[in-house]
N, C-alpha and C positions, 0 to 999 in steps of 0.2 A: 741912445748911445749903446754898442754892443759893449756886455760885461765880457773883463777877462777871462781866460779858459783857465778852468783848476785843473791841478794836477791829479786830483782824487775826488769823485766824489761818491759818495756813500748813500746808496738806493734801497730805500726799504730800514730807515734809520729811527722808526718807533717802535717797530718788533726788538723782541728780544735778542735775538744774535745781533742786530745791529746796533740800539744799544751798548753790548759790550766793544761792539770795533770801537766805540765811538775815545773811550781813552785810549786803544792802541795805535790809532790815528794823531792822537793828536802827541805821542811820545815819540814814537818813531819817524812822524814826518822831519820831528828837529832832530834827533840820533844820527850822530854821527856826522855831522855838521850840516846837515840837509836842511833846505828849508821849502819844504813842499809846501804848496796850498789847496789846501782840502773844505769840502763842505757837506751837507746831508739833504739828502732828500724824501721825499716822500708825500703820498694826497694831502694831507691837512699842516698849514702852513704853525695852526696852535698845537697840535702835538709833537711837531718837530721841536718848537721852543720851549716847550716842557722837559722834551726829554737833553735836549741840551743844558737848561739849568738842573733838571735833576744831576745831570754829568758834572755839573758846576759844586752845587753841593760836594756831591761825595767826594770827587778829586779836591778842591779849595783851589779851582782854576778861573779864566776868565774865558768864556765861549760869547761873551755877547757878539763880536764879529765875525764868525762864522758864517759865514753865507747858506743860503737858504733857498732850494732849487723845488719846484710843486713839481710834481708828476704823478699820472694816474695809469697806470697797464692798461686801463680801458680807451685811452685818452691818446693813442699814436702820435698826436702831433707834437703834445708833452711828452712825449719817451723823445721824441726827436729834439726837441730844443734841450733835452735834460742830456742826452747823450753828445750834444757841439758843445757845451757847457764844459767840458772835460777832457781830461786826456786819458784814463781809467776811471771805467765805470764801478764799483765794487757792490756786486746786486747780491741782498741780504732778503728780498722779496721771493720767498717762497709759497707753495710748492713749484719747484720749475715748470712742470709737465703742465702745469694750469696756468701762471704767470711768464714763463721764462723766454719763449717763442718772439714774443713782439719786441721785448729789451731787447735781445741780440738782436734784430735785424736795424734795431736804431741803431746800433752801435758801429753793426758793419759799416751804415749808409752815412754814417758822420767819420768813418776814421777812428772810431775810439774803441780801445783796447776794453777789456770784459773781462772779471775774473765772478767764479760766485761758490757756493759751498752745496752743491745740489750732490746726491746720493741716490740718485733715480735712475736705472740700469736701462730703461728705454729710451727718457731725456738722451742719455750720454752719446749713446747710439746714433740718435735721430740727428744729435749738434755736428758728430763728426759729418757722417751720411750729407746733410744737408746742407751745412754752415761753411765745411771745410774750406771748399775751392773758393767759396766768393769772398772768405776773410783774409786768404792768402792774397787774393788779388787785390784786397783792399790795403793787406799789410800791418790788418789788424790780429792781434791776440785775443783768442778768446780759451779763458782756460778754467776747466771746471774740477769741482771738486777738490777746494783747496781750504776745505774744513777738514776734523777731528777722520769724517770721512772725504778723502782719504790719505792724507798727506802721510800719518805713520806707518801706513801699508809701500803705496806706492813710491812717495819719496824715501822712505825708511830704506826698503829693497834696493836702490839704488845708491844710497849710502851703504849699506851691506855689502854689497860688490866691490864697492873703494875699497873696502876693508878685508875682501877675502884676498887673499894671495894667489890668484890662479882663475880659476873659471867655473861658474855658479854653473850645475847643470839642472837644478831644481831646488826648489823653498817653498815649502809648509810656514803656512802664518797659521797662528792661535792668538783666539781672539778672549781676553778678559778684561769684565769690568766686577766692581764691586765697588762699597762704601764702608766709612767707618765714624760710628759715631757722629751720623746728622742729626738726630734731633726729631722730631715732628715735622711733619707737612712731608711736601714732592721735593725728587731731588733732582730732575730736572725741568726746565718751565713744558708748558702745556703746547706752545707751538713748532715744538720739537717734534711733541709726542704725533699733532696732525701732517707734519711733514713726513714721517715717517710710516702713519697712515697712506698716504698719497706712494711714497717709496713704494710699501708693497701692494698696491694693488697694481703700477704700473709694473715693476720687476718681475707680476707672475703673467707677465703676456712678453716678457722681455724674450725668451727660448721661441718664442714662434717668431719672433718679430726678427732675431738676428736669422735664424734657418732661410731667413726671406733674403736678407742682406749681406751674409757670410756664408756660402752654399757651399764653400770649402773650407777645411781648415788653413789658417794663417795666423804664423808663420807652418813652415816644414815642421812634421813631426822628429824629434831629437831624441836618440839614445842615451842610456835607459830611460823608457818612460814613466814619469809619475803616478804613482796609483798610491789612494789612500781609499780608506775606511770612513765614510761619511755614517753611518752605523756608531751609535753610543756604544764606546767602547775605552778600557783604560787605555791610557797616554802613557807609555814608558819613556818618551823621549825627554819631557818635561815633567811630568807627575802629576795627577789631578784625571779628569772625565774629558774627553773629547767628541764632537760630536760637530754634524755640516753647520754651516754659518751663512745665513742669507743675509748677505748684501753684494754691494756695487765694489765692492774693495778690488774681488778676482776682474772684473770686468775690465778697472779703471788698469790694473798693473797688468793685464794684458795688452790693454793700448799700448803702454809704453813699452812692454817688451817688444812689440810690434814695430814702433816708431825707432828705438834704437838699432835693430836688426836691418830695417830698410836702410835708414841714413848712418848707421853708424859700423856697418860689416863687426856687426856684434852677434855670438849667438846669444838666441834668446832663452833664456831661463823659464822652466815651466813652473807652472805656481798651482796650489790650491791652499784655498782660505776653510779653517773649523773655527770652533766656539773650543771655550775648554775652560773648565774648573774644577777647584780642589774637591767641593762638595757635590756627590753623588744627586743625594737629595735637590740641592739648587735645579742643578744642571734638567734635570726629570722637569720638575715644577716650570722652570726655561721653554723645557722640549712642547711642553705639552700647552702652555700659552701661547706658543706659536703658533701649533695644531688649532688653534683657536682662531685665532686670529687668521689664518689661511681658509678657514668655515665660513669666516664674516666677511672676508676685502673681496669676493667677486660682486656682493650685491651695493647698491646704492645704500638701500638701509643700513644693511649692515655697517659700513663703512661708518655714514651718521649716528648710530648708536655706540659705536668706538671714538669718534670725536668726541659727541655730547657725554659719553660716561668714562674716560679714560683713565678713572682709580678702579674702578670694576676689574679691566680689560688689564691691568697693570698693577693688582696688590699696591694701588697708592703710590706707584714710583711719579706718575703723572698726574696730577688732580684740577680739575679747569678750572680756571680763573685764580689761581694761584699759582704762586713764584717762592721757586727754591730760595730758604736762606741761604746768606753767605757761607754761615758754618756748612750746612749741606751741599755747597759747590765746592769749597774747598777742599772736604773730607770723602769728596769721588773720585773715580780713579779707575785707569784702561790702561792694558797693557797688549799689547803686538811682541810675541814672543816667535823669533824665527828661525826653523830650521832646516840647513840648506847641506846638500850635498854636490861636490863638483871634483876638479882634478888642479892636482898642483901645477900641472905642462899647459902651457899656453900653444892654441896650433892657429896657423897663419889665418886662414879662411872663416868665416861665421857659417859656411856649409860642412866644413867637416866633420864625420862621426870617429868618434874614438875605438880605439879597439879594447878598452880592459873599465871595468866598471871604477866608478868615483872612488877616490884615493885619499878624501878629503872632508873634512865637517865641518861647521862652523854654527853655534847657536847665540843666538842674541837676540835684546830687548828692547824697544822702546816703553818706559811707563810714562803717562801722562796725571797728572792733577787739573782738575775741574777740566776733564776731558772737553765738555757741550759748547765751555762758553770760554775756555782760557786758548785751545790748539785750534779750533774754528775759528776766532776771532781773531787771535793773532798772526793765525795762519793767512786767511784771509787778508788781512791786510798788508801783509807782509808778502806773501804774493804780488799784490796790486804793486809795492815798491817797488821789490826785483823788476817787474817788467819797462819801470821809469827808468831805473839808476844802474842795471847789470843787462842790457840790453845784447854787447856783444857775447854772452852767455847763454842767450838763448837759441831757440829752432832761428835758423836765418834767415825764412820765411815768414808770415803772419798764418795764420789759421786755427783750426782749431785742435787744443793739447791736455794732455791730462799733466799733472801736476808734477809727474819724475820726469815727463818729457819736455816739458817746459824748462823748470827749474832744478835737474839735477845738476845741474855745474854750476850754478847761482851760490848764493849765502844764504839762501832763505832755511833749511836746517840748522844751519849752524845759530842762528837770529833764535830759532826754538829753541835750539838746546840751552843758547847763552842768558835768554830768558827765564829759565830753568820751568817751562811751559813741556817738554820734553826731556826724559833722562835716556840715554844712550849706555847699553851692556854687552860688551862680548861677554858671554858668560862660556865659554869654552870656543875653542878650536885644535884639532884634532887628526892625528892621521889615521884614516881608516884600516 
């Protein structure tokens, strides 16, 4: 007898990000009078029901009826029957660039919608390039990067625009995190830290791979143009050390600015992403772990001596085979601090150049708490809704989107901020 189709189901559900979806699945599928039906999946049928009673324990809820779907990445035929099983797939199975390839194409070939939290700047690339046109046609959603990275960048900026009066002609993001008062051990889990290994060793072939795929600039280059100081240098704009920031964040809010400007006779906003903190000293100690870690991610070894030793490689922020206490995920914390120049006059066309420079400021913040596992996870899932329940809010097409191009017009911010997983700041706005 064929089983019914769930409306969620949750792929990669005994790792650690998946784990946490696993309560915001099960709050928000009833919130708001919904009543979605969701289940988990993943290779071993006894670590899936471990990690559901562990979820039993801590919340004092009853998951004995949760349905229970096997799948192996290695196993196609299972990615197949795991993805007609569903109507969103919500893949918590990382790293993409190693896993993510054979899920999406089950997903396009059943009809089923895909969201996942990948931060992999060649992945992103390779899903649009590749995935796009046959998802469209299939009419499926696939939408990535709808974790911690990069939902406060990219969806943030698009909330930022609601909020400026007139027209962004460019936005500087700064990126900070820090802790307070955790305690002993790691404060984030360990398969973060190899995800992120994976991140950069595919993101530094990411500049040759787009040169191949993007041969020209797009969109139109826009007046004035953006230039910043990727060089350690003070921050007068905010206060603290600034300095370049490697990740997916620029790549992902590019897409969108991309995607708006095509469909939406919008001009696009130009962006560049730094790193930035109050302490000098941090920021240096920062700089030069990177410088490190950029020695080790071209070689295979290397990369394995960063997995297997990862409190070395990270002064103990990651340590294997141990998990952040609670106190230490609650007492972390990121903030996306934005700042944007543009003009109060709105002019008809997304081609037109202005004649007099930006007339306008605007700075503000998103901070998060338990950045890894509270805006990833809920984000994540919270995404997967949106695309169930806010459907006429989306691209009108299926294919594939980054997360401000998806769900800028959605409620899925507002869902953060109302969770208080996300705090929202204008902290000035200003005429130049």
């Amino acid at each position: 007898m064929e089983l019914p189709k769930l409306d969620l189901l949750l792929f990669g559900a005994t790792g650690t990000s998946g784990f946490f979806c696993i309560p915001y699945l099960y709050k928000l599928t009833k919130e708001n009078g919904r009543n979605l039906t969701w289940g988990v999946s993943g290779r071993s049928e006894n670590k899936l029901r471990e990690t559901l009673k562990e979820t039993e324990k801590k919340m004092g809820i009853d998951l004995s009826n949760i349905p229970i779907v096997i799948a192996d990445v290695s196993d196609r035929e299972s990615l197949k029957k795991m993805a007609e099983r569903t109507r969103v797939l919500i893949n918590c199975c990382g790293p993409y660039a190693k896993y993510g390839y054979p899920v999406v194409e089950a997903c396009i070939a059943a009809g089923t919608h895909h969201v996942d939290i990948t931060a992999e700047p060649e992945y992103i690339e390779t899903m649009y390039t590749k995935y796009h046109a046959p998802a469209q046609e299939k009419g499926v959603y696939i939408v990535m990067c709808c974790g911690v990275d990069t939902i406060p960048s990219d969806l943030g900026l698009v909330y930022l625009e609601q909020q400026f009066d007139g027209v962004l002609n460019s936005v500087v993001t700064y990126f900070e995190g820090w802790y307070e008062d955790v305690g002993p051990g790691p404060i984030i889990g360990c398969g973060t830290w190899n995800s992120l290994v994976h991140a950069l060793y595919h993101g530094t072939r990411y500049s040759r791979l787009k040169k191949r795929m993007f041969p020209e600039p797009k969109p139109a280059t826009f007046l004035p143009e953006l230039k910043v100081k990727y060089t350690l240098h003070r921050n007068r704009k905010i206060g603290g050390w600034s300095l370049f920031y490697f990740t997916a964040d620029k790549v992902v809010m590019r897409k969108t600015q991309e995607y708006l400007y095509e469909n939406e006779n919008k001009r696009p906003v130009q962006i560049e992403t730094l790193s930035n903190d109050k302490s000098f000293l941090r920021l240096i100690v920062i700089f030069f772990a990177i410088i490190v870690w950029l020695l080790f991610i071209p070689f295979h070894c290397g990369r394995n001596l960063m997995i297997n030793y990862p409190a070395i490689f990270t002064f103990g922020l990651f340590r294997k085979g141990q998990f952040p206490s609670e106190r230490a995920l609650q007492n972390t914390f990121y903030r996306v601090t934005f700042y944007g120049e543009g003009w109060k006059e709105k002019l008809p066309n997304k081609n037109d150049q202005y004649d007099k420079p930006p007339n306008k400021n605007i700075l503000a913040s998103f901070t998060a708490r338990n950045p890894a596992y509270g805006v990833t996870c809920l984000g994540i899932v919270g995404s997967a809704i949106a695309i169930l329940t806010e459907k006429d809010k989306l691209p009108s097409k299926g294919g594939v989107y980054s997360t401000g191009s998806a769900f800028g017009k959605t409620s899925l911010m507002k869902t953060l901020v109302d969770h208080k997983t996300l705090e929202f700041e204008i902290l000035k706005s200003n005429d130049l």
